[in-house]
KEKE-981591 format. One record per residue (C-alpha): y, z, x; residue in three letters. Coordinates in pm, whole numbers, plus 50000, padded with zeros to 5 digits. Layout:
! KEKE-981591
REC_py_pz_px_residu
REC_Y_Z_X_Ala $
...
! end
This chain:
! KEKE-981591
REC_py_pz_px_residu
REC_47286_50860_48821_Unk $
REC_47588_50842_48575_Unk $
REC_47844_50626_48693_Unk $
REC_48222_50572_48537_Unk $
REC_48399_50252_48689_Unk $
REC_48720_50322_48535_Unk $
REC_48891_49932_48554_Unk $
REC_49287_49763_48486_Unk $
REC_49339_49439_48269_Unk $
REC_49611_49322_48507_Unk $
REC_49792_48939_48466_Unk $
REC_49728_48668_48714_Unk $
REC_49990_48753_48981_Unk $
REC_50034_48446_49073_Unk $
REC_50132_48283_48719_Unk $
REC_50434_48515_48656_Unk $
REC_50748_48430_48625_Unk $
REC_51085_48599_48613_Unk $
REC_51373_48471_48283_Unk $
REC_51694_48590_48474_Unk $
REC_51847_48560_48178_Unk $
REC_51665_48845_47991_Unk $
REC_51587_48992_48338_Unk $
REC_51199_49045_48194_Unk $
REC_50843_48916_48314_Unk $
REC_50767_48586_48105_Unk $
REC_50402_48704_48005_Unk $
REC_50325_48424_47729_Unk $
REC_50061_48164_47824_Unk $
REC_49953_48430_48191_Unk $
REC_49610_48489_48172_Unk $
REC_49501_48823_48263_Unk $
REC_49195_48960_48468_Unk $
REC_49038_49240_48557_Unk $
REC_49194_49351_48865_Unk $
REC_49002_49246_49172_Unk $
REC_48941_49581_49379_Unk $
REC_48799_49695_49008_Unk $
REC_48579_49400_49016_Unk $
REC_48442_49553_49341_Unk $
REC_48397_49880_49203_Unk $
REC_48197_49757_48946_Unk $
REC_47953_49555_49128_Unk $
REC_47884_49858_49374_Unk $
REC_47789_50072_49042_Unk $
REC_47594_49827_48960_Unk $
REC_47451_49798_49272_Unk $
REC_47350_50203_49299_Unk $
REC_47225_50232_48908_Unk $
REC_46977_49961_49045_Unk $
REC_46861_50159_49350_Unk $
REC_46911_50531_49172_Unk $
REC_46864_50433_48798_Unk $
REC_47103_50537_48527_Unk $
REC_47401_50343_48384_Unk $
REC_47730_50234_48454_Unk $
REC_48033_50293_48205_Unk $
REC_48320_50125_48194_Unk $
REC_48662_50288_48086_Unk $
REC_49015_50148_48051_Unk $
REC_49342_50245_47900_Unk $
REC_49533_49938_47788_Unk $
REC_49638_49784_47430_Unk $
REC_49390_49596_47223_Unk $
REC_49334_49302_47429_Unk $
REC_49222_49520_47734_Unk $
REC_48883_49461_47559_Unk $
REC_48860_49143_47688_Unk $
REC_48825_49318_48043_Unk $
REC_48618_49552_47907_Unk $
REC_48354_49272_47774_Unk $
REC_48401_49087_48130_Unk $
REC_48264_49413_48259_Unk $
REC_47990_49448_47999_Unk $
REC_47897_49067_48113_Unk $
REC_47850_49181_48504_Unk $
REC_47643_49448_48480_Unk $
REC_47841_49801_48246_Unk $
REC_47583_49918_48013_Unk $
REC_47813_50055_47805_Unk $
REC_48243_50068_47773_Unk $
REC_48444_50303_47651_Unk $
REC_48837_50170_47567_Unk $
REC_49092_50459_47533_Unk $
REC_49343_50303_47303_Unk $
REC_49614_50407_47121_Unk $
REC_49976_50369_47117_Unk $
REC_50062_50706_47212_Unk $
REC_49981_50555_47556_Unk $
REC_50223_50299_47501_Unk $
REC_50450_50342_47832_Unk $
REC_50269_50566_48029_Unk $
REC_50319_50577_48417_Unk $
REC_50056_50686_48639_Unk $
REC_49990_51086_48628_Unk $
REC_50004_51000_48245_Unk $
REC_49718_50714_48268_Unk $
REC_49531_50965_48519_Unk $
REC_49556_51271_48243_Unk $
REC_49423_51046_47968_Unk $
REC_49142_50919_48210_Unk $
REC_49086_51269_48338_Unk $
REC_49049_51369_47982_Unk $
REC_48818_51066_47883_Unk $
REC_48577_51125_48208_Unk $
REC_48543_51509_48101_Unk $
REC_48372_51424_47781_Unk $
REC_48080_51321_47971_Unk $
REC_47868_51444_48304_Unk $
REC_47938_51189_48539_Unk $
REC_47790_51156_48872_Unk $
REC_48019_50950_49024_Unk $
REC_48376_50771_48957_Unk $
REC_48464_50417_49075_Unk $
REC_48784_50239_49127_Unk $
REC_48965_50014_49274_Unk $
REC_49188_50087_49592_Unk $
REC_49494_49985_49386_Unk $
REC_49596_49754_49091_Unk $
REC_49738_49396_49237_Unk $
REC_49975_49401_48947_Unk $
REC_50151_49778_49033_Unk $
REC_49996_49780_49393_Unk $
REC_50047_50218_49372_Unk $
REC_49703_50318_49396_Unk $
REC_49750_50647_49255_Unk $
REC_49581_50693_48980_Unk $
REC_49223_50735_49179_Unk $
REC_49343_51029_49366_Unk $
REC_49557_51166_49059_Unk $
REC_49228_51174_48859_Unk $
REC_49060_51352_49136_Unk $
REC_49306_51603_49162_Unk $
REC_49252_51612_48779_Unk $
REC_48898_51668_48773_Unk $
REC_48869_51904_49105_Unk $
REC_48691_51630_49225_Unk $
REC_48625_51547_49604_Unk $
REC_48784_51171_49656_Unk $
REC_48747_50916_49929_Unk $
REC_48994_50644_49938_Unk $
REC_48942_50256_50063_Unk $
REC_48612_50239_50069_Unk $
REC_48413_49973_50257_Unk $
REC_48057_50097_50200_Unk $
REC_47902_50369_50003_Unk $
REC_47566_50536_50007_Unk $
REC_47391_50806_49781_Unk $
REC_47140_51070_49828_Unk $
REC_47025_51140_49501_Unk $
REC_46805_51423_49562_Unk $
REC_47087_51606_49806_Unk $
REC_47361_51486_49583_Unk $
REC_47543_51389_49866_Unk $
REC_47736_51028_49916_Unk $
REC_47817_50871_50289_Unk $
REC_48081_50590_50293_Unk $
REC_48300_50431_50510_Unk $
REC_48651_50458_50448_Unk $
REC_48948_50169_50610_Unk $
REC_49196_50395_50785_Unk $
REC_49527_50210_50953_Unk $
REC_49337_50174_51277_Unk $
REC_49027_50175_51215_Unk $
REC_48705_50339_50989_Unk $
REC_48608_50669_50899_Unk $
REC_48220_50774_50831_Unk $
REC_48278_51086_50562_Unk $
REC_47983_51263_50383_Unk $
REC_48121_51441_50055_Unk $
REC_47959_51597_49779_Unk $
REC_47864_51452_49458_Unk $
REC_48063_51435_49186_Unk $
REC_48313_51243_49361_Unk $
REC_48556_50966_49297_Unk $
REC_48563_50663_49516_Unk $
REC_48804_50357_49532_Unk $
REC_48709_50023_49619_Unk $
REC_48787_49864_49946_Unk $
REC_48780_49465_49932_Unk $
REC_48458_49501_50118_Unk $
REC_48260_49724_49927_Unk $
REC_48128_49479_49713_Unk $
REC_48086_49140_49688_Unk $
REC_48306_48940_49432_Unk $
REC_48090_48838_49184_Unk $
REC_48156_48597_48831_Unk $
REC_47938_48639_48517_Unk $
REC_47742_48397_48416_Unk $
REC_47676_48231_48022_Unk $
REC_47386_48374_47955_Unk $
REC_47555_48752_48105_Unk $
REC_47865_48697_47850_Unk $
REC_47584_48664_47560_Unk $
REC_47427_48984_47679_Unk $
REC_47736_49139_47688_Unk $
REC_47800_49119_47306_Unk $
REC_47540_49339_47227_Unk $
REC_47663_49621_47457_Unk $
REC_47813_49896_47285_Unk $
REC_48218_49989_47297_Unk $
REC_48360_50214_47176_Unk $
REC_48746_50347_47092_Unk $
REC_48886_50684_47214_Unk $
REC_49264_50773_47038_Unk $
REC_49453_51028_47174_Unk $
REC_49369_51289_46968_Unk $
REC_48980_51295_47049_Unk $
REC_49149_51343_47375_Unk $
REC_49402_51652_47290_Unk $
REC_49569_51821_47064_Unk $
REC_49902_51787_47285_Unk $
REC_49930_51403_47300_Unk $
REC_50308_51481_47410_Unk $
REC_50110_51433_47772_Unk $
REC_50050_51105_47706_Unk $
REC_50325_50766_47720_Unk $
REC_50634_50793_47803_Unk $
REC_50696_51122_47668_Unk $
REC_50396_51284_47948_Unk $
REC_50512_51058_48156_Unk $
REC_50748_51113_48491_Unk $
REC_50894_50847_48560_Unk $
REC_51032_50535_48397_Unk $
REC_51144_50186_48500_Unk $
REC_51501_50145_48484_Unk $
REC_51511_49734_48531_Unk $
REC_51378_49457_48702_Unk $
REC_51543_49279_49018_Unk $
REC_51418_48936_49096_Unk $
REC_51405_48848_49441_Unk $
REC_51514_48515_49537_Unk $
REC_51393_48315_49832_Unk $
REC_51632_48240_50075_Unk $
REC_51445_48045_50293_Unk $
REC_51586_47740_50475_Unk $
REC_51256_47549_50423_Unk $
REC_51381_47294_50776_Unk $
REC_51064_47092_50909_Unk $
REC_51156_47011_51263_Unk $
REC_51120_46604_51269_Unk $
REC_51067_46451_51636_Unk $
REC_50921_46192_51819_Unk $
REC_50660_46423_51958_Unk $
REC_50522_46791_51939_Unk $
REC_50655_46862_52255_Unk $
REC_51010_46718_52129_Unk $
REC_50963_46938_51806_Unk $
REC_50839_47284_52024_Unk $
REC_51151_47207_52263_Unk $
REC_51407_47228_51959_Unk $
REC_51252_47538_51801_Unk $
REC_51240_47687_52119_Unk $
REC_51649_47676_52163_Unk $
REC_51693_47774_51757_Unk $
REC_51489_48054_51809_Unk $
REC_51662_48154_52173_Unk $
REC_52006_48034_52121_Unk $
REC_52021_48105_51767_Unk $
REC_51845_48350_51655_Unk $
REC_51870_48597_51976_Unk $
REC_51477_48563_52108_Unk $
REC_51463_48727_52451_Unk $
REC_51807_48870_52378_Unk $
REC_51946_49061_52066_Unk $
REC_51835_48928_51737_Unk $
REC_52100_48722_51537_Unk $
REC_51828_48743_51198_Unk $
REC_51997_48703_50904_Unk $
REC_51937_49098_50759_Unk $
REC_51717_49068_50393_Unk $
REC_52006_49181_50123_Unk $
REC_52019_49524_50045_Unk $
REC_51858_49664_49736_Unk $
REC_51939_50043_49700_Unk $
REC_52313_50206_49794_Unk $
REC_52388_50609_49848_Unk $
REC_52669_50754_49698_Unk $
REC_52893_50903_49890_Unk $
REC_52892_51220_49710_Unk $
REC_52551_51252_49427_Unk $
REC_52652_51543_49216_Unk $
REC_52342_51757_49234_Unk $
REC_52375_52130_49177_Unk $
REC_52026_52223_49312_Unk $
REC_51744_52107_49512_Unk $
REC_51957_51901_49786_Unk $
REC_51712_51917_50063_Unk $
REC_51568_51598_50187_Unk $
REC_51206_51600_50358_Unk $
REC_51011_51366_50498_Unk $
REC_50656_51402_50585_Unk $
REC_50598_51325_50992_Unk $
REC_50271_51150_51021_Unk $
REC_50078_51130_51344_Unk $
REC_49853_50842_51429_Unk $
REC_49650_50932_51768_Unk $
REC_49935_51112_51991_Unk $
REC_50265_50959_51889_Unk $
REC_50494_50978_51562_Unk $
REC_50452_50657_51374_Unk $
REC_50759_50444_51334_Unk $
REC_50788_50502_50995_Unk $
REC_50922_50810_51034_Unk $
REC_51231_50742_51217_Unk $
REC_51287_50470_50920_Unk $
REC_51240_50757_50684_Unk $
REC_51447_51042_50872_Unk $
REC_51734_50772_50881_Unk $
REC_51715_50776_50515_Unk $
REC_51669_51127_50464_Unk $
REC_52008_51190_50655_Unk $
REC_52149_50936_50448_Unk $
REC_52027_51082_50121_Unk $
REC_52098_51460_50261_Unk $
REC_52459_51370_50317_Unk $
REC_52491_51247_50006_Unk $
REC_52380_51601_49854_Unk $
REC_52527_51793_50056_Unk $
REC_52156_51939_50161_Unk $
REC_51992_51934_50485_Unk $
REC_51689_51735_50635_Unk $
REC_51350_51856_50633_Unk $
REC_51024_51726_50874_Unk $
REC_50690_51842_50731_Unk $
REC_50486_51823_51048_Unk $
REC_50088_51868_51009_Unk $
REC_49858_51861_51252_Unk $
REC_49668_52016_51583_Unk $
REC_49883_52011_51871_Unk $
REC_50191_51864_51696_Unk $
REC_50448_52068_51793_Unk $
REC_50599_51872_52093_Unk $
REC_50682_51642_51818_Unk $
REC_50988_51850_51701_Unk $
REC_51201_51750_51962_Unk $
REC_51162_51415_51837_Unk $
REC_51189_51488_51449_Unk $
REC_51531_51694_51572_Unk $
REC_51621_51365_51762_Unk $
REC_51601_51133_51503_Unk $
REC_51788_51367_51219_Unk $
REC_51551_51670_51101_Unk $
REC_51778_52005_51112_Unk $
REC_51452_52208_51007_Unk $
REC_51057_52111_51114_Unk $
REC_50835_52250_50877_Unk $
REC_50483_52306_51096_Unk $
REC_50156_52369_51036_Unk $
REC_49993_52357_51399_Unk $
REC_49618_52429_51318_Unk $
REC_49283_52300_51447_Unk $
REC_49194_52308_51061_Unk $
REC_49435_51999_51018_Unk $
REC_49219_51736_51266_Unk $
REC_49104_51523_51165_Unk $
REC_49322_51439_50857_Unk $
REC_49142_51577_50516_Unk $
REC_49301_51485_50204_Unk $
REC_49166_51840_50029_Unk $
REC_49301_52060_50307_Unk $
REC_49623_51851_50371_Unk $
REC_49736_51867_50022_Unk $
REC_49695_52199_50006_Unk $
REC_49954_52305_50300_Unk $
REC_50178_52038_50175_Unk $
REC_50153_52128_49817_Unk $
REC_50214_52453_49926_Unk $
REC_50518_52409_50122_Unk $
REC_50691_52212_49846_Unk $
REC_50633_52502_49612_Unk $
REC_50751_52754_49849_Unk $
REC_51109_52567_49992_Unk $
REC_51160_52347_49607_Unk $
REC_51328_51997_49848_Unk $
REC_51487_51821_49605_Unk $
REC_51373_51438_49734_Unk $
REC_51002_51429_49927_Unk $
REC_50922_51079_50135_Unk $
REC_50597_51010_50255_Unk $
REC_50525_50705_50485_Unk $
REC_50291_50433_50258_Unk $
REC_50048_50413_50550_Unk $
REC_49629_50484_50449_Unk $
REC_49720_50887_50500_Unk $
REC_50020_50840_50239_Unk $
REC_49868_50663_49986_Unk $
REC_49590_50879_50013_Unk $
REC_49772_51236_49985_Unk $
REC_50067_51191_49767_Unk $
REC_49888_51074_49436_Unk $
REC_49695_51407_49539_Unk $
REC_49991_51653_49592_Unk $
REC_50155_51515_49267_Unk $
REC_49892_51558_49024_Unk $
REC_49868_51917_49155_Unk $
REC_50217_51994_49103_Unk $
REC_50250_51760_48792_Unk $
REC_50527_51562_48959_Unk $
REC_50620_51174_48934_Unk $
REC_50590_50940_49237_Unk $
REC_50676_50649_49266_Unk $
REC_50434_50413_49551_Unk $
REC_50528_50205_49761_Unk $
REC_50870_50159_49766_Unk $
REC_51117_49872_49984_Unk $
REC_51399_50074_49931_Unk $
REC_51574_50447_49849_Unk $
REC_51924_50511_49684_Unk $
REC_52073_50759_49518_Unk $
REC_52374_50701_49256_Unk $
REC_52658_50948_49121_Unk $
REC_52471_51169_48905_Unk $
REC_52224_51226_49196_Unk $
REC_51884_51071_49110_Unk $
REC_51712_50881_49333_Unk $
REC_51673_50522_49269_Unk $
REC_51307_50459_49405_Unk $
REC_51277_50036_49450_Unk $
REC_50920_49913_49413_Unk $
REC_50821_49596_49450_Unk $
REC_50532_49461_49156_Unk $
REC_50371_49126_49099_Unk $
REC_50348_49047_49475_Unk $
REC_50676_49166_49555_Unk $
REC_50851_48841_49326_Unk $
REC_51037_49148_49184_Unk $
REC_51191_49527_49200_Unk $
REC_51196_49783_49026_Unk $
REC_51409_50079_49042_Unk $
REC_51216_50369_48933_Unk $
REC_51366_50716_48831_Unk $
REC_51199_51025_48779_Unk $
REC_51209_51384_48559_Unk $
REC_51127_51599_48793_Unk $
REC_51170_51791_49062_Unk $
REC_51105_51702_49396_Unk $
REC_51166_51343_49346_Unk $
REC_50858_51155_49556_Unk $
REC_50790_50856_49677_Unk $
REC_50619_50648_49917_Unk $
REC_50786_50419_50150_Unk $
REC_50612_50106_50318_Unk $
REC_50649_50088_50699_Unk $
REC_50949_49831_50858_Unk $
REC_51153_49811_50502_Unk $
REC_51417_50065_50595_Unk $
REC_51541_50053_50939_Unk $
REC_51576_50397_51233_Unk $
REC_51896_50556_51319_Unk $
REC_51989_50571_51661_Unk $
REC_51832_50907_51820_Unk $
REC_52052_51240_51953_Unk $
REC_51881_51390_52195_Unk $
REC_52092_51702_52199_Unk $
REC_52028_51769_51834_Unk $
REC_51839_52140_51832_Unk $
REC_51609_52195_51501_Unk $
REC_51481_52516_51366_Unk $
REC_51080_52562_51350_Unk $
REC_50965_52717_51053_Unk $
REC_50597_52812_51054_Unk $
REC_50396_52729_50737_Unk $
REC_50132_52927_50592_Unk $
REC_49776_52846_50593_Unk $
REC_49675_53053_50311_Unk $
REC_49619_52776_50031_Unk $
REC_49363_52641_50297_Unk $
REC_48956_52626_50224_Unk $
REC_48656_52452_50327_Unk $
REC_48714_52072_50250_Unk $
REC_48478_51895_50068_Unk $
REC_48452_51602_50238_Unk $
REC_48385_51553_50638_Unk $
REC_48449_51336_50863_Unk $
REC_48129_51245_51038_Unk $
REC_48259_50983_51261_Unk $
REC_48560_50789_51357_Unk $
REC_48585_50425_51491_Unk $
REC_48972_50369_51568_Unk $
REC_48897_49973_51653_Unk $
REC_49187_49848_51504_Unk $
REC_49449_50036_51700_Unk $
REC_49689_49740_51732_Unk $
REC_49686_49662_51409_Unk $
REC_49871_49971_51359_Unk $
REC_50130_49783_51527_Unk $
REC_50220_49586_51243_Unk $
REC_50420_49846_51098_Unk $
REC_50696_49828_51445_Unk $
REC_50638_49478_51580_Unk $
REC_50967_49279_51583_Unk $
REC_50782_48973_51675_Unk $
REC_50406_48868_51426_Unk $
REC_50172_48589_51467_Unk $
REC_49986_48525_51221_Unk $
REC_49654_48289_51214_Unk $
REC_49431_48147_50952_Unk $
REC_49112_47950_50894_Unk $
REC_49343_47632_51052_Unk $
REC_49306_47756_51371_Unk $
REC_48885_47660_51340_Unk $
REC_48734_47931_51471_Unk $
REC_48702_48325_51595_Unk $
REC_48697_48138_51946_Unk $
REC_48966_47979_51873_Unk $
REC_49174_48318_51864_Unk $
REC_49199_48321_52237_Unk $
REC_49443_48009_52201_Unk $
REC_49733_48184_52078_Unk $
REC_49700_48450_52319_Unk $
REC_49925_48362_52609_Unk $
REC_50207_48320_52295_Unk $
REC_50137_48613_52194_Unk $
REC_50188_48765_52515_Unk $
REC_50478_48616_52614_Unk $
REC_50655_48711_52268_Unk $
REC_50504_49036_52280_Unk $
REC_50375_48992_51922_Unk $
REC_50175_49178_51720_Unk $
REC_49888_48993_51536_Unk $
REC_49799_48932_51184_Unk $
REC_49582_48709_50950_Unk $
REC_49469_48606_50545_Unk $
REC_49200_48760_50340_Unk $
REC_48976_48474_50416_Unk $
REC_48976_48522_50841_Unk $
REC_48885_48868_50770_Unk $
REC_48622_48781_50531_Unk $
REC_48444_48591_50738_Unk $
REC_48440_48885_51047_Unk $
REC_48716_48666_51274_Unk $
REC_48895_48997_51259_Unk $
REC_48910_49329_51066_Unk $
REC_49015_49415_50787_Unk $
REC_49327_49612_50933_Unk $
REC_49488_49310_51071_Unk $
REC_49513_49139_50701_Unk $
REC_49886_49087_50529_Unk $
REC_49925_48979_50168_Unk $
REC_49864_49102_49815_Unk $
REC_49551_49235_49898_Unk $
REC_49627_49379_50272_Unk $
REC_49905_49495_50394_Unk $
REC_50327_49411_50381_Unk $
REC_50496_49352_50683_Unk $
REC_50836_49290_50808_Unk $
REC_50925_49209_51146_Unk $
REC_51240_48990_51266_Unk $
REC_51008_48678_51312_Unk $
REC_50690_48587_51223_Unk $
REC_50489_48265_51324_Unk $
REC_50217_48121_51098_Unk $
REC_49971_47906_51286_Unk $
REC_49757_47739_51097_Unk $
REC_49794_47942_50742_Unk $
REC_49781_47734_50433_Unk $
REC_50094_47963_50273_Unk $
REC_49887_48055_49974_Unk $
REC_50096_48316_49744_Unk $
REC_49786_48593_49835_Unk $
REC_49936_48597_50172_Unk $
REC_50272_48506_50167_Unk $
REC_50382_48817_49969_Unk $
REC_50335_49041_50287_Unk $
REC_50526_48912_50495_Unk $
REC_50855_48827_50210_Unk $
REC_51063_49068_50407_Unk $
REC_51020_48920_50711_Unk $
REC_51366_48776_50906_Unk $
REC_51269_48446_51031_Unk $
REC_50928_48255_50950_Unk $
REC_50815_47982_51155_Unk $
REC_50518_47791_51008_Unk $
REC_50294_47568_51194_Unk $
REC_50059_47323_51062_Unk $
REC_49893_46967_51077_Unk $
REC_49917_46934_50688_Unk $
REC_50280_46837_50611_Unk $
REC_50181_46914_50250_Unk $
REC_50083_47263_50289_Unk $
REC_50289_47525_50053_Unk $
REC_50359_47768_50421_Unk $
REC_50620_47526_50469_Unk $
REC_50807_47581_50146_Unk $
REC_50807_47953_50223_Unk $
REC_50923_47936_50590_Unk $
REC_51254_47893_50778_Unk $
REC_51130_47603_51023_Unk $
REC_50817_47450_51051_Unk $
REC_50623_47216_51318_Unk $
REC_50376_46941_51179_Unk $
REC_50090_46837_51462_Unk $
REC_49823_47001_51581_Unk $
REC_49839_47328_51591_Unk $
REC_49682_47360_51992_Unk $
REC_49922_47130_52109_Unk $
REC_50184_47271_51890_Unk $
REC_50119_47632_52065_Unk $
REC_50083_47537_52389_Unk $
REC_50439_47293_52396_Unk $
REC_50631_47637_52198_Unk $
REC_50446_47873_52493_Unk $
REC_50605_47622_52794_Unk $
REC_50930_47579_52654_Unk $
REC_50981_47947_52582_Unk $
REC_50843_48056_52923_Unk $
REC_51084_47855_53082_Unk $
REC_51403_47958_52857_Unk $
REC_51282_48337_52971_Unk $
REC_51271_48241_53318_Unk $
REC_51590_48139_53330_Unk $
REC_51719_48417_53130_Unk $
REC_51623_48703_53395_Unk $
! end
């Protein structure tokens, strides 16, 4: 079994800072790492040359001192590294690093690919699926465990999905990327960093690589960065001081009622505005705006409305029309909806070969579609399915995308300005692209809906099946556990909970607030790790971003890790027994006691202020 774990030397998120002045990154004195769903990665190839036999390989793309990530790799467990260097990769975006990887992998008869589920530096996780594409490879995405059948050359993995986990079965070779859970983290010891000095690594320029290095850097590449935005907190940082708890839940209660519009219309303070639309964006072709209409269970997901608002937006400002790409079995009564909320045209592709979702078959149809119609602008929700297909759809028609974005604009000379946030979301970047469609990915509750016409008619076009085959990888089994966590992406109203609360049993506390404010729920890496709740339900750097109109933290510590997801939030309202703990720095109003007491006094005084409002 020949395994590559193809890894990113990424800084410490958490150590960088922004010089407003030069509007650039201060990177002197930040450590780096190797970025932690890569660290997973490379523990599960470990993990399977020990069961199978073999040897793991580790590859990167980076300047000199990636080596030192290369050697950390070497030191838990890589037989051998291979570091593709050169500064003809200087600049390259991500279909650019996934050619040169593609490239690199093809040398050699691998077995199986590793990665992680994203960089925490970039936070795109496209490159996996854009190196699959690459390679014709099957790929499975998010991946929380991972079993191989040697002599069938088959693997069997679970995969996270937004509400829940997917058993797939897919031929080998395949490229997988790491889930948090896949592996454990794991920390080399002394005696493993001696050992690793007398593994072998080697260099690979660009010209071992191909003879056309004009692929590679920023010439192959895309897209570019035009800037960096730094995002300033605006929080009022106000820690509620009273004679009691109850005094203390009593006053939030009436800030958050009287206020702030709780139980009435929201008077939240709106996040400032990052992209604008021209009025008029001079564009002489490829004006059409589409937006990809997912479908989770029976409904449209929100996200969609946020994006169709957009796409009229954008569409008006080109002087093109709307477009809803709409794949599925048994979608169609969807249109009316899609027509509602802005489409003028539903592209559809009604077949019982689309369910359950397949990434292969999927791209296909949509890859198809974009060839056939040329849209100028493509958005695609950043939900599991997203993140999944686009890097797939791109690398097959060689186009830049840009993950993960907070905002959309377009200027005068018609290019759209793609915002996406990097370094845990401290800044924003606007991102432009070459060519044409424009893509991007757009995270769930940044953007807001338009207000829906139901007497808008929309013409059904029918799209052709033809680019369809037998997918590679099945879906054995689906678990959809985590169906409210789904929720997350809507809620107006979040509580979150961490280890403060003291235990799994304790969740059941916070349950008649959470009723009574109709809340979603949420939690940090470490509740999740420790089985309180899944993995679905976690926000921060290495779960997912969030943004509702208020969000209560009950007994979260307000570590960086998990206050990046919810930066976008309107309101935050932090309680805790430790006046000292960071949460309050990053919140709007806070309550110091016990968080039991705390919950209960906030659940009374709001039950009674609803009461009286009816």
């Amino acid at each position: 079994m020949r395994i590559a774990v193809c890894i990113k030397q990424v800084p410490v998120v958490s150590a960088m800072q922004f010089d407003p002045d030069t509007k650039t990154l201060k990177r002197e004195g930040v450590p780096s790492e190797v970025s932690a769903f890569d660290v997973r990665a490379l523990v599960k190839a470990v993990e399977l040359k020990a069961a199978h036999g073999g040897e793991v390989v580790a590859v990167t793309m980076g300047p000199p001192q990636a080596r030192e990530a290369l050697s950390e790799c070497l030191a838990l467990g890589a037989d051998r590294a291979v570091h593709i260097c050169d500064r003809a990769f200087a600049g390259s975006d991500t279909l650019a690093t996934a050619r040169a990887l593609a490239l690199a992998l093809r040398r050699e008869s691998f077995d199986l690919v590793l990665c992680g589920r994203n960089s925490v530096d970039a936070e795109t996780g496209q490159v996996g699926p854009e190196v699959a594409e690459l390679l014709d490879w099957p790929q499975i995405t998010a991946a929380r465990t991972l079993t191989i059948d040697a002599t069938a050359r088959q693997l069997s993995a679970e995969r996270e999905t937004d509400d829940g986990v997917e058993t797939v079965s897919a031929p080998l070779p395949a490229l997988v990327t790491a889930a948090e859970d896949l592996a454990p983290e794991r920390f080399p010891s002394k005696a493993d960093r001696e050992a690793a000095k007398t593994k072998p690594c080697v260099d690979l320029r660009a010209a071992e690589l191909s003879s056309d290095i004009s692929q590679f850097g920023s010439a192959g590449s895309p897209t570019w960065v035009a800037g960096l935005h730094h995002i300033e907190s605006t929080r009022l940082g106000r820690i509620l001081e009273a004679s009691s708890i109850d005094t203390a839940a009593a006053e939030l209660s009436r800030i958050l009622t009287q206020e702030h519009g709780l139980f009435d219309t929201w008077k939240v303070r709106a996040q400032p505005a990052i992209a604008t639309v021209a009025a008029t964006a001079q564009r002489s072709r490829a004006r059409d705006v589409w937006v990809l209409a997912e479908v989770l269970g029976s409904a449209l997901r929100p996200v969609v409305f946020e994006l169709l608002a957009k796409a009229t937006a954008l569409a008006a400002a080109t002087g093109g029309h709307v477009g809803a790409v709409l794949l599925g079995r048994d979608v169609e009564p969807h249109a009316a909806a899609l027509a509602a909320h802005g489409a003028d045209r539903v592209l559809l592709a009604d077949d019982a070969r689309l369910a359950p979702y397949c990434t292969e078959v999927h791209a296909a149809v949509f890859a198809a579609a974009i060839q056939a119609h040329a849209p100028g602008i493509v958005l695609i929700p950043s939900t599991s399915m997203g993140r999944d297909l686009a890097p797939r759809v791109a690398a097959r028609l060689q186009l830049g995308l840009t993950g993960d974005c907070v905002d959309i604009g377009i200027d005068a000379a018609g290019r759209l300005l793609q915002y996406k946030p990097a370094f845990g979301g401290s800044v924003v970047a606007p991102i432009l692209s070459r060519t044409l469609p424009e893509m991007a990915t757009v995270r769930p509750g940044m953007l807001s809906p338009g207000q829906p016409d139901p007497s808008r008619q929309v013409v059904i076009e029918r799209v052709a099946l033809d680019a369809v085959g037998p997918p590679r990888v099945r879906v054995v089994e689906r678990h959809a556990g985590a169906e409210a966590a789904a929720e997350l992406d809507a809620a107006e109203v979040v509580i979150g909970v961490g280890k403060g609360i003291g235990s799994k049993d304790n969740l059941q506390r916070v349950e008649p607030l959470r009723r009574l404010l109709n809340a979603a729920l949420c939690t940090t890496r470490d509740v999740t790790d420790d089985g309180w709740l899944p993995k679905q339900y976690q926000v921060g750097l290495t779960g997912r971003a969030i943004a509702p109109k208020l969000y209560i933290a009950i007994g979260i510590r307000g570590a960086f890790e998990h206050m990046v997801g919810v930066r976008r939030a309107g309101l935050i309202v932090a309680i805790n027994k430790n006046a000292k703990a960071p949460v309050f720095k990053n919140a709007d109003y806070g309550m110091v006691g016990d968080y039991v007491e705390a919950v209960s006094a906030l659940h009374t005084h709001l039950s009674t202020i609803q009461r009286r409002q009816r």
